[in-house]
C-alpha positions in Angstrom: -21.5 16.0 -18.4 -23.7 13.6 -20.2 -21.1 12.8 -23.1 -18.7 12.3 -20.1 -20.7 9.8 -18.4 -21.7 8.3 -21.1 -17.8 7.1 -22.0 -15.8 4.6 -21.1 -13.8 6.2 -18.3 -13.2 4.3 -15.4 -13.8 7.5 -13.2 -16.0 10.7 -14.7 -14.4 13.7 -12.6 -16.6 17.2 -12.8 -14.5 20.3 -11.8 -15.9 22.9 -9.7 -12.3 24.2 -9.8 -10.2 25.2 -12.7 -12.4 25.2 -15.2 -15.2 27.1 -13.6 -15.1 31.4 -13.4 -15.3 33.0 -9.7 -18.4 34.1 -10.3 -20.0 30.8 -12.2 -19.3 28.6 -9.0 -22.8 28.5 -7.3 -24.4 27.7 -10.9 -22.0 24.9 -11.7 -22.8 23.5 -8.0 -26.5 23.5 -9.3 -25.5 21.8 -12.5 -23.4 19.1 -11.0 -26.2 18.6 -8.3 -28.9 18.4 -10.8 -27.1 16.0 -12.8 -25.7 13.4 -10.2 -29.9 13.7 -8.4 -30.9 12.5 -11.9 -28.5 9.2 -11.7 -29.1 6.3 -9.8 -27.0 5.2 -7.0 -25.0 2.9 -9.1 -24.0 4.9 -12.3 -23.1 7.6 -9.6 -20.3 5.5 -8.3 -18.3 6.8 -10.9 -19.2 10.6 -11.1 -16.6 12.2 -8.7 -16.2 16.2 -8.5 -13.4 17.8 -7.9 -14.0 20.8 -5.4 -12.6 23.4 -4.8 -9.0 23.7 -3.0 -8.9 23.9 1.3 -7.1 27.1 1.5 -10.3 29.2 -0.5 -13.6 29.7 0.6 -15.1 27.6 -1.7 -15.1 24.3 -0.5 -17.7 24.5 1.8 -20.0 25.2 -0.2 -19.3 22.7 -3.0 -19.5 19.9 -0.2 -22.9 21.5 0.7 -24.6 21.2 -2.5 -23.1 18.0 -3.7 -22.8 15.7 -0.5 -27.0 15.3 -0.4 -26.8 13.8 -3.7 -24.3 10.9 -3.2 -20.4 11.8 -5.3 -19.1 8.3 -6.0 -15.8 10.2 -4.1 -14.2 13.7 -4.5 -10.9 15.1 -6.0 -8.8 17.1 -3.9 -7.1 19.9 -5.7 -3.9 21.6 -4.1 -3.5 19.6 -1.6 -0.7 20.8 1.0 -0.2 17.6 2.8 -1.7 14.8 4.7 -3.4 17.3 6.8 -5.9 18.5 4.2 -7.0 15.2 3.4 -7.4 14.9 7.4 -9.2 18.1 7.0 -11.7 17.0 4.3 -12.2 13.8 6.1 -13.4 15.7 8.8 -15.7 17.7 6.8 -17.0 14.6 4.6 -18.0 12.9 8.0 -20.2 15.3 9.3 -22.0 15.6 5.9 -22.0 11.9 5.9 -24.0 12.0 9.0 -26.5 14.4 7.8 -27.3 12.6 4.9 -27.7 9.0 5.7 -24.5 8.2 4.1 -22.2 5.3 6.6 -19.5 7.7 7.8 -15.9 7.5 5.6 -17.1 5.3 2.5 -16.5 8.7 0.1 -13.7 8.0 -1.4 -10.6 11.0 -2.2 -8.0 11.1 -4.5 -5.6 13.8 -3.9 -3.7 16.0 -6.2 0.0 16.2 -4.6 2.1 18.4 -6.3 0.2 22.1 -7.4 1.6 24.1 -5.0 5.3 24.5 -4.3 5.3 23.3 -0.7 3.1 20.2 -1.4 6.2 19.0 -3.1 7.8 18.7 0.1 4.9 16.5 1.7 3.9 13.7 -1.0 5.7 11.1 0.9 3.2 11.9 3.7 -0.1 10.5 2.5 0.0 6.7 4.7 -2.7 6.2 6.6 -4.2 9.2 5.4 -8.4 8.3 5.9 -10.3 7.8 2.7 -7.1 8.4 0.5 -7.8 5.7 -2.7 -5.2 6.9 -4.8 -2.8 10.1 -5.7 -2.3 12.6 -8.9 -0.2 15.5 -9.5 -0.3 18.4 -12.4 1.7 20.6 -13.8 -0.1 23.5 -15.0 -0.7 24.8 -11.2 3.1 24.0 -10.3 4.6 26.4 -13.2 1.7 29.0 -11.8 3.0 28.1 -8.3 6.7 29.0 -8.7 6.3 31.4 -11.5 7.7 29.6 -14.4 7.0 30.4 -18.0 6.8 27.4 -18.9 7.0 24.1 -17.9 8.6 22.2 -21.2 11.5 22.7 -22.8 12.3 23.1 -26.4 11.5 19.1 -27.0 7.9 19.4 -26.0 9.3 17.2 -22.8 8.9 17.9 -18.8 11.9 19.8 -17.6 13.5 18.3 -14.3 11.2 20.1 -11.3 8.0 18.3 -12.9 9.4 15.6 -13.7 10.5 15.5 -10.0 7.1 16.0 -9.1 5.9 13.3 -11.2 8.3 10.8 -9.2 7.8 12.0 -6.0 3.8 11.3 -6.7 4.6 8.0 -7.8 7.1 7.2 -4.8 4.7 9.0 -2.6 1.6 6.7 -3.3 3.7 3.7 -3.0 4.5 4.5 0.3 0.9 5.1 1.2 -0.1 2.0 -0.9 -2.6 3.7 -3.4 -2.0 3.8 -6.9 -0.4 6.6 -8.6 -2.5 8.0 -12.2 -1.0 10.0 -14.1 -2.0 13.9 -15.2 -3.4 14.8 -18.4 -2.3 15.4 -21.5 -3.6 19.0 -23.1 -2.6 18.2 -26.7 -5.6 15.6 -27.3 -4.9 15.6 -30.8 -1.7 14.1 -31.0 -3.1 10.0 -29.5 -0.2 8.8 -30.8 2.4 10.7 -28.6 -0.5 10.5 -25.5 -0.2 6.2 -26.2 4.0 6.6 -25.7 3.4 8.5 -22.6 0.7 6.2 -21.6 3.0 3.7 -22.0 6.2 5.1 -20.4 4.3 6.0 -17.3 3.0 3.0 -16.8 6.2 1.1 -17.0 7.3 3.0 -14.3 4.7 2.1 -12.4 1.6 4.3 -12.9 -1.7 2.7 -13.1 -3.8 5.3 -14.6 -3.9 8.7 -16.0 -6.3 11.6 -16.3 -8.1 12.4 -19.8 -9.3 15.9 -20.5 -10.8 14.8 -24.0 -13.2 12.0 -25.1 -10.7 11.0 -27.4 -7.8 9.9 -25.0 -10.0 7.8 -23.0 -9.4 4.8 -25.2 -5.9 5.0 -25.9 -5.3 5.4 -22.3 -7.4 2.1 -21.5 -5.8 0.1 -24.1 -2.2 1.8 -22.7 -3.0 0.6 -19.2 -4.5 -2.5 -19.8 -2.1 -5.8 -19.6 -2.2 -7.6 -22.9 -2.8 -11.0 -23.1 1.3 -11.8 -23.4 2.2 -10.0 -20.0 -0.7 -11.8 -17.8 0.6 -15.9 -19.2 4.0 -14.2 -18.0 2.7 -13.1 -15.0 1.2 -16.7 -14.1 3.7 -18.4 -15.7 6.3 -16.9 -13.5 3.6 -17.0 -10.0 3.7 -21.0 -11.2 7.4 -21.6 -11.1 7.6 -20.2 -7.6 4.5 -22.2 -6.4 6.5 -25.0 -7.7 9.6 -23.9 -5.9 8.3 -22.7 -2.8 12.1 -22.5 -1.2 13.7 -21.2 -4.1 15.6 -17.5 -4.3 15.7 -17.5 -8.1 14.9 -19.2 -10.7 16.1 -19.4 -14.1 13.4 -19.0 -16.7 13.6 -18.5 -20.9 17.5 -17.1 -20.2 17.3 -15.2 -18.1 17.4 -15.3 -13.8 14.0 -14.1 -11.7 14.0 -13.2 -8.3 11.8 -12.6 -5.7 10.8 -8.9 -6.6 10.2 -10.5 -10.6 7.6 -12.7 -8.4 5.8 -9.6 -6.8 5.5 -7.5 -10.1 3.7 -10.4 -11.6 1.1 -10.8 -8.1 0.6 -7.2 -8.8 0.0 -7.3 -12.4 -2.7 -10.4 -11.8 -4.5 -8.4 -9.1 -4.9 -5.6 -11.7 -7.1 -8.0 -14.0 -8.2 -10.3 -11.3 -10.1 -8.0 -9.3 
């Protein structure tokens, strides 16, 4: 947890999931209370935990012991749908309440696409309370649905996950929150993690989970504009200030258009903010 927090990550996520045996849950609680009582309010902004899924009989409990000691927000695993971030809502308010904390300023981000059914419901997340942005993985789907395997002989996605890697993406553009991508398990290979990076976030991803100390920095510098798209990006915002009432405009060869114009707010709101 230390060498985590101590990294550059944007967000440092503990699991109380996954990664944790049945019977070691109550002593990682401890450990990830301990920890986050030792930080001050401001370095915990970033320390998130991932709990335990809804449907168990675990989640409770994680919420008891780490709610007191201020998450900077929580990571919903298995989520089945707009209602089980209603559902943790509910249960983050109440806790909220108890320990000082203004109700609804924990933050969630959901993982959309673990179970079979939650394919069905990621374009269901608008409006959904403290929802800040959306994931999905893999390794739970292929559990999910009984696959052997969730590659094929190119070391690539096959088609049902990278369906569910779309349907994340379209799903948290229709509830407005940004879409990160899952990990990558083989953090020894940066350089294919960097292509990824990359591919993702041309298709609009704008972030992606690490599981090694190592990716962190590739993933940054992946998802980071360089300095040649943001003079594009206000070069192109400029021509339309200048044209207020134009549809298109023709710029180094080639013709932009009102959707060029959005891409390049978004992109300056990424580095702007």
């Amino acid at each position: 947890m230390t060498k985590a927090a101590e990294g550059e990550a944007d967000i440092v996520i503990f699991d109380l999931e996954d990664a944790v045996a049945e019977d070691a849950k109550g002593g990682a609680r401890e450990a990830i209370r301990a920890f986050l009582s030792g930080r001050s309010e401001a370095e915990r902004e970033r320390l998130w935990v991932r709990v335990n899924p809804l449907d168990g009989p675990h989640t409770a409990d994680d919420l008891d012991a780490i709610m007191p000691v201020g998450p900077g927000g929580i990571m919903l695993p298995k989520s089945r749908g707009r209602h089980d971030v209603e559902e943790l809502d509910r249960m983050l308010t109440a806790l909220e309440l108890e320990n000082g904390v203004p109700a609804g300023t924990t933050p969630v981000i959901a993982l959309v696409t673990e179970v079979a059914a939650a394919m069905f419901t990621t374009g269901d997340y608008a409006g959904a309370p403290r929802l800040v942005a959306m994931t999905w993985g893999a390794e739970d789907l292929a559990d999910s649905i009984g696959a052997l395997s969730n590659r094929g002989p190119d070391g690539q996605y096959t088609f049902t996950y990278e369906l569910a890697r779309s349907l994340t993406l379209l799903g948290a553009a229709a509830a407005g929150v940004p879409a990160i991508e899952t990990i990558d398990g083989d953090f020894r290979n940066l350089e294919g993690l960097n292509a990824r990076a990359g591919r993702v976030r041309r298709d609009g991803y704008r972030g992606m989970l690490a599981i090694h100390p190592a990716q962190v920095p590739v993933i940054n510098a992946a998802f980071t504009p360089g300095e040649d798209e943001i003079a594009e990006a206000r070069e192109i915002v400029a021509l339309f200030e200048a044209h207020p009432g134009a549809g298109t405009i023709g710029h180094k060869g080639r013709m932009l258009d009102r959707p060029h114009l959005s891409r390049a707010r978004q992109l300056l709101a990424q580095v702007e903010t």
